[in-house]
C-alpha positions in Angstrom: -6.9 -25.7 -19.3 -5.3 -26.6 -22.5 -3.6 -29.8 -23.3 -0.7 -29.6 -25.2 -0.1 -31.2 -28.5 3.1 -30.9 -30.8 2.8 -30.2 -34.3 3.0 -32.8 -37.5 6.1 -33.9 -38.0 5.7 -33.4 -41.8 4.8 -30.1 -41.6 6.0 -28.3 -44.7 8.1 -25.5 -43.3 10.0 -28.2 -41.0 13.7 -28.1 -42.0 16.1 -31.4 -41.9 18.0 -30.6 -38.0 21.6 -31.4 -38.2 22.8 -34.7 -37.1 23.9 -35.0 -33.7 27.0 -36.2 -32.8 25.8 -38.7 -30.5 22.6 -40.8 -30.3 19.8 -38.9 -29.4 16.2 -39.9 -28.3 13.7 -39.8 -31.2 11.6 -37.7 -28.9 13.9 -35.2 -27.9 14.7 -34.5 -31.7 11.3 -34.1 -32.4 10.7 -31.4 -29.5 14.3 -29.9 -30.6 13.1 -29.9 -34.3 9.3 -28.5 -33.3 10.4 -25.6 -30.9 13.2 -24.2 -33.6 10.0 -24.1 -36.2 7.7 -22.4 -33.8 9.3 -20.5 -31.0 8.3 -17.4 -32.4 4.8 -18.4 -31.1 5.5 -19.0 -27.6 3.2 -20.4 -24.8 2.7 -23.3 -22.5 3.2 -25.9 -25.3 6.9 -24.7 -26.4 7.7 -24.3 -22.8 6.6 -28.1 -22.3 9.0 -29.1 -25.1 12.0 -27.6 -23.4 10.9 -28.6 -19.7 10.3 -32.5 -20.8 13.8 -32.5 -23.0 16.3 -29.5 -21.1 18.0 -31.4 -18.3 17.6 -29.2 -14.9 21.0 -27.9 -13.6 22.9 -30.5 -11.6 21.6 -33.5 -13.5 24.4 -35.4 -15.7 23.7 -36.7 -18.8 24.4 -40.4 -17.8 21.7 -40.1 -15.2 18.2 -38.8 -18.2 18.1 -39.2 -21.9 17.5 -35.4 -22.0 20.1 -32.6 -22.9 21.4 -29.6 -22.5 20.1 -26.2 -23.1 23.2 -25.4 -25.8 22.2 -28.8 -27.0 18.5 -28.2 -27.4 19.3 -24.8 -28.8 21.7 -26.5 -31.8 18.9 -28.7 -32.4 15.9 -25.9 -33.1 18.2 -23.7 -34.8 17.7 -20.9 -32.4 20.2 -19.0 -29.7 20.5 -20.9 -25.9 19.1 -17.5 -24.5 15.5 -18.4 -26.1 15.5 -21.5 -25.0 16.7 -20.6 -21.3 13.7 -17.8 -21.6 11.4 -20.6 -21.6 12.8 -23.1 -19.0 13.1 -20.2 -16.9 9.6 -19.1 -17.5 8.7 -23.2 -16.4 11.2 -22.7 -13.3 9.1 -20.4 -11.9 5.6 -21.4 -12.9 6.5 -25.0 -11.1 7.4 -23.6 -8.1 3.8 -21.6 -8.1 2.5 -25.2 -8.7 1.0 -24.6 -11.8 3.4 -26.9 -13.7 5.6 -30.7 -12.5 9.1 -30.0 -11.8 11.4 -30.8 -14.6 12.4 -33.8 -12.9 9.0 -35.0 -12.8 8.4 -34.5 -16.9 10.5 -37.3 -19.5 10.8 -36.4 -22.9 7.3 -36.7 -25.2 5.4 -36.7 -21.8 2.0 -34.8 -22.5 0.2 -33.2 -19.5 -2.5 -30.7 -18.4 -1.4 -27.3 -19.3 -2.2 -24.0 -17.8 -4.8 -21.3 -19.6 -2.6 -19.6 -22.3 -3.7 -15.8 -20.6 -1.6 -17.2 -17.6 1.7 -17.5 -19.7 2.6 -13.9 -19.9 2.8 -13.9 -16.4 5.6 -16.3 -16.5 7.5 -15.4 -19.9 10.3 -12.6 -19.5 11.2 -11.9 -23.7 14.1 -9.6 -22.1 16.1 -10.7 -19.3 15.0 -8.4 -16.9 14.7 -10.4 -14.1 18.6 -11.1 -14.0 19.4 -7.4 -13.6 20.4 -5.6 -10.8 17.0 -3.6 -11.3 15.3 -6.9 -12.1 16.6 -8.1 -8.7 15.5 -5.5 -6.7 11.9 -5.5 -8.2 11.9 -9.1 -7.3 12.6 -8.6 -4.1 10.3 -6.4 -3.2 7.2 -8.3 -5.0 7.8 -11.2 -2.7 8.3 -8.8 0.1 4.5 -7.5 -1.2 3.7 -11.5 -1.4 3.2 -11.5 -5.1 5.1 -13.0 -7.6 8.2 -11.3 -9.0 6.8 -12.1 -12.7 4.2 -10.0 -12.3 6.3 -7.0 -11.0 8.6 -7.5 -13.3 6.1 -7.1 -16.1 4.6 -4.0 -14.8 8.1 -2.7 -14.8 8.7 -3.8 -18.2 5.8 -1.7 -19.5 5.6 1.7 -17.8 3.2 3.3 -20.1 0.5 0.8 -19.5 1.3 1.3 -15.8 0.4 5.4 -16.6 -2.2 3.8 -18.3 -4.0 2.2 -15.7 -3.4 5.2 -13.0 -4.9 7.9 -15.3 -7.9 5.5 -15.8 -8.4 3.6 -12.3 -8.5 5.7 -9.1 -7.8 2.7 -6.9 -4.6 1.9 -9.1 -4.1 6.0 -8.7 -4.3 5.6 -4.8 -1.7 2.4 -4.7 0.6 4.0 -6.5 0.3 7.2 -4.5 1.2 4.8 -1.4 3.9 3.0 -2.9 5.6 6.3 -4.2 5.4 8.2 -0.7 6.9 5.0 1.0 9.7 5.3 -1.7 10.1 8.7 -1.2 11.0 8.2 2.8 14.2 6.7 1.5 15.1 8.5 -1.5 16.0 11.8 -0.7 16.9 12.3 -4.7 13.2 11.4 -5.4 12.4 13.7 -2.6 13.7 16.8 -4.0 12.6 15.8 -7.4 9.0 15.7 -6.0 9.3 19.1 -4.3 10.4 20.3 -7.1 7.4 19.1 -9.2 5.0 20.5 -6.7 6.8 24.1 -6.2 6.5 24.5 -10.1 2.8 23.4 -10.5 0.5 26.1 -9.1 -3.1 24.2 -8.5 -0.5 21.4 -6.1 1.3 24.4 -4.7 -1.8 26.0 -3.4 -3.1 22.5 -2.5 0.1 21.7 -0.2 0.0 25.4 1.1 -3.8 24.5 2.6 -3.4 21.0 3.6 0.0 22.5 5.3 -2.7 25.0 6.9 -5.2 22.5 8.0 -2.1 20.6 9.6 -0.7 23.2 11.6 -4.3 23.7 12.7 -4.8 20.2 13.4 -1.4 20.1 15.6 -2.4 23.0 17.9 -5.4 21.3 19.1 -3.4 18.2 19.6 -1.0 20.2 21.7 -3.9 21.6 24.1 -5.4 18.2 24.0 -2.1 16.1 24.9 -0.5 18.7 27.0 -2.8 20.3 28.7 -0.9 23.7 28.4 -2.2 26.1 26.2 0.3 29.0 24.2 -1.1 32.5 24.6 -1.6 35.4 21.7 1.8 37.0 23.3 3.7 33.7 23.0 3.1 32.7 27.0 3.1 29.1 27.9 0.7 28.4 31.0 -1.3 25.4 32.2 -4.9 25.4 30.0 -8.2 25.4 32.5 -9.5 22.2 32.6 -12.4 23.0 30.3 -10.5 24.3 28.1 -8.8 21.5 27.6 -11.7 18.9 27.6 -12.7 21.2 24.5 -10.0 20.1 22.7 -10.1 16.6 23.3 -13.4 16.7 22.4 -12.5 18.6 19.0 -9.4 16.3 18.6 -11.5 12.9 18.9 -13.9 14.4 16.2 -10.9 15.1 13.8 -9.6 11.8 14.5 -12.6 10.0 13.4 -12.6 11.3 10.1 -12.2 8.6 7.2 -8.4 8.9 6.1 -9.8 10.2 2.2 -12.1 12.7 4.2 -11.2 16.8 3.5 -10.4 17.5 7.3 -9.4 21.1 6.7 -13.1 22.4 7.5 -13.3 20.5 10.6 -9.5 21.9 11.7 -10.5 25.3 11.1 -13.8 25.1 13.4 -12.0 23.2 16.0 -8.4 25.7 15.5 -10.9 29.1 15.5 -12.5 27.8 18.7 -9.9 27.2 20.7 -8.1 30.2 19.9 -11.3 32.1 20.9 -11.7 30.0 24.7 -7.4 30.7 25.1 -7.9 34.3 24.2 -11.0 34.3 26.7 -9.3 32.3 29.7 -6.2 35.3 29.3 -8.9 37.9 30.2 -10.8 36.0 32.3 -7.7 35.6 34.7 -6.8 39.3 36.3 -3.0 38.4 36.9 -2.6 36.6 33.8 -3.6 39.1 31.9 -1.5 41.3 33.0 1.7 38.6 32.3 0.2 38.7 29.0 0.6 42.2 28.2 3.7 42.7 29.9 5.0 40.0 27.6 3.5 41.9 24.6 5.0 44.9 25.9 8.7 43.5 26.2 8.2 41.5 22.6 7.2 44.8 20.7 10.3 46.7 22.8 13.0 44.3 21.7 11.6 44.1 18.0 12.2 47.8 17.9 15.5 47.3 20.0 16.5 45.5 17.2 15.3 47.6 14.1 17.1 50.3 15.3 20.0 48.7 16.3 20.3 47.5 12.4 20.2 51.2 11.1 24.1 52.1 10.1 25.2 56.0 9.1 28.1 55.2 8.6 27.3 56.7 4.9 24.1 59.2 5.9 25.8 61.8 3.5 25.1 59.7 0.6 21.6 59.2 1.1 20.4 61.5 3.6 17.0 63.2 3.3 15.4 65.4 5.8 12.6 63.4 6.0 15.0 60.5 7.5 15.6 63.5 10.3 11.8 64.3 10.5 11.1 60.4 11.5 13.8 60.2 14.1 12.7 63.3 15.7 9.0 61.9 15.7 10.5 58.4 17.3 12.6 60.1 19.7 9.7 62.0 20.6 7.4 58.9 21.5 10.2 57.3 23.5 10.5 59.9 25.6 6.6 59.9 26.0 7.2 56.1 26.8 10.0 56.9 29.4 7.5 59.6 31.1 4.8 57.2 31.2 6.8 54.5 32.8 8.8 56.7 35.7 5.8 58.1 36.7 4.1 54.8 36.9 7.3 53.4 39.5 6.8 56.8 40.8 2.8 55.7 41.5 4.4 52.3 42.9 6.7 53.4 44.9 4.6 55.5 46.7 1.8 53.0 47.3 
């Protein structure tokens, strides 16, 4: 802690202040004359001077011998903005507790001041703070339970903030948090993002197999959780009970891993595994497995349905070939190899 102390009063590059137009307290002239010479220095000391002889808002000037902002500002020879700076800069560092109350200070009054690596904190040189960005930082620092100052400086400097994430992995992580809980609610920022990551290959192919390990991760959890399992021909059926004990099993292993942890190892054991028990229950279960190819069957028939329903000729003269004829002739001839397989297998049924 530093204790404050004003400079000489015959100090060379002191200049004569103007006279006021009414009578003034020796003391607050001297602070007045002081901070004019040596606001360019700033700290706890200058802020002192304005706290001890700037009236706070809603205090008359019948009722303390100090004045005005506009006044003090007349008397150092410097703009009512600087000297605002300052009382502001005390405001806030009083109601941290680290200062008295302007109430509490009378002009000349020295006191205890804080360690000058602590002023920055406080001091705003631009008025940031009164902006509707400077607002909104505020807000959410004291939502974060920090004080405003401090965001606000952060803000105030956003190459020292690239600074300190290229350097500091732990400041890479926090901010890495903070921007994906921004991004929820900014769908602008959102598309910028996607855009970012669509154009840079090594975070392409790094979304691409996180994406991978996800989708991996989520049909375990589906077994696990459901207890239904979604066959190779796109059947869903109820899973055996082992089956499904597997994936909890598998699931509560993946869910143990530390959130920095690589899971996409793990989700492709646990994801190959269960596809091999799902694809093994199908075969083990006689009527099921028959459902299953059925399904196949009718999938693979109504892809082609549809192929062939997309083919037009509307203009075959102007780019038929006879190999177009050749390859018709070879697909009507396996359909009609289909149709002779199926009639005579209703023809085996029916007579059963």
């Amino acid at each position: 802690m530093t204790l404050a102390t004003a400079p000489s009063e015959t100090s060379p590059s002191e200049t004569p202040s103007p006279a006021p137009a009414a009578p003034l307290s020796d003391l607050v002239a001297r602070d007045a004359r002081e901070f004019g010479a040596y606001a360019r220095a700033g700290g706890w000391a200058f802020a002192l001077m304005v706290a001890r002889s700037v009236r706070p808002g809603g205090q008359g000037a019948e009722e303390t011998p100090k004045v005005s902002a506009k006044e003090f500002a007349t008397l150092a020879g410097c703009s009512p903005e600087r000297v605002m700076r300052y009382y502001k800069a005390w405001d806030r560092a009083a109601d941290d507790g680290l200062v008295p109350h302007f109430e509490a200070l009378a002009p000349g009054q020295e006191i205890e001041l804080p360690d000058a690596d602590v002023w920055l904190s406080y001091y705003a040189s631009r008025s940031s703070a009164a902006s509707e960005r400077g607002t909104a930082i505020a807000e959410a620092a004291e939502a974060e339970g920090i004080r405003p100052t401090k965001a606000l400086e952060v803000a105030e400097n956003p190459t020292a903030l690239r600074a300190a994430i290229l350097a500091d992995p732990s400041t890479a992580r926090a901010a890495r948090q903070a921007l994906l809980d921004r991004v929820r609610e900014d769908p602008e920022l959102q598309a910028e993002l996607a855009r970012d990551v669509v154009r840079t290959d090594d975070l392409k192919k790094a979304v691409a197999t996180e994406s991978r390990a996800a989708d991996r991760i989520g049909y375990v959890r589906q077994i696990a959780e459901s207890g239904q399992i979604r066959t190779p021909a796109g059947q869903t059926v109820q899973a055996p009970a082992e089956l499904r004990e597997e994936a909890e099993r598998h699931l509560s292993l993946l869910d143990e891993l530390d959130e920095g942890e690589d899971a996409g190892e793990w989700a492709t054991e646990a994801y190959d595994t269960m596809k091999g028990l799902v694809a093994g229950a199908v075969e083990a279960d006689p009527e099921l497995r028959v459902q299953e190819r059925r399904t196949r069957f009718y999938s693979s028939l109504q892809k082609a349905t549809k192929a062939f329903e997309e083919l037009t000729f509307d203009d075959a003269q102007d780019f038929y070939e006879d190999d177009m004829v050749q390859r018709l002739e070879q697909l009507q001839q396996a359909i009609g190899s289909c149709l002779e397989a199926l009639r005579g297998a209703r023809g085996g049924r029916t007579g059963d």
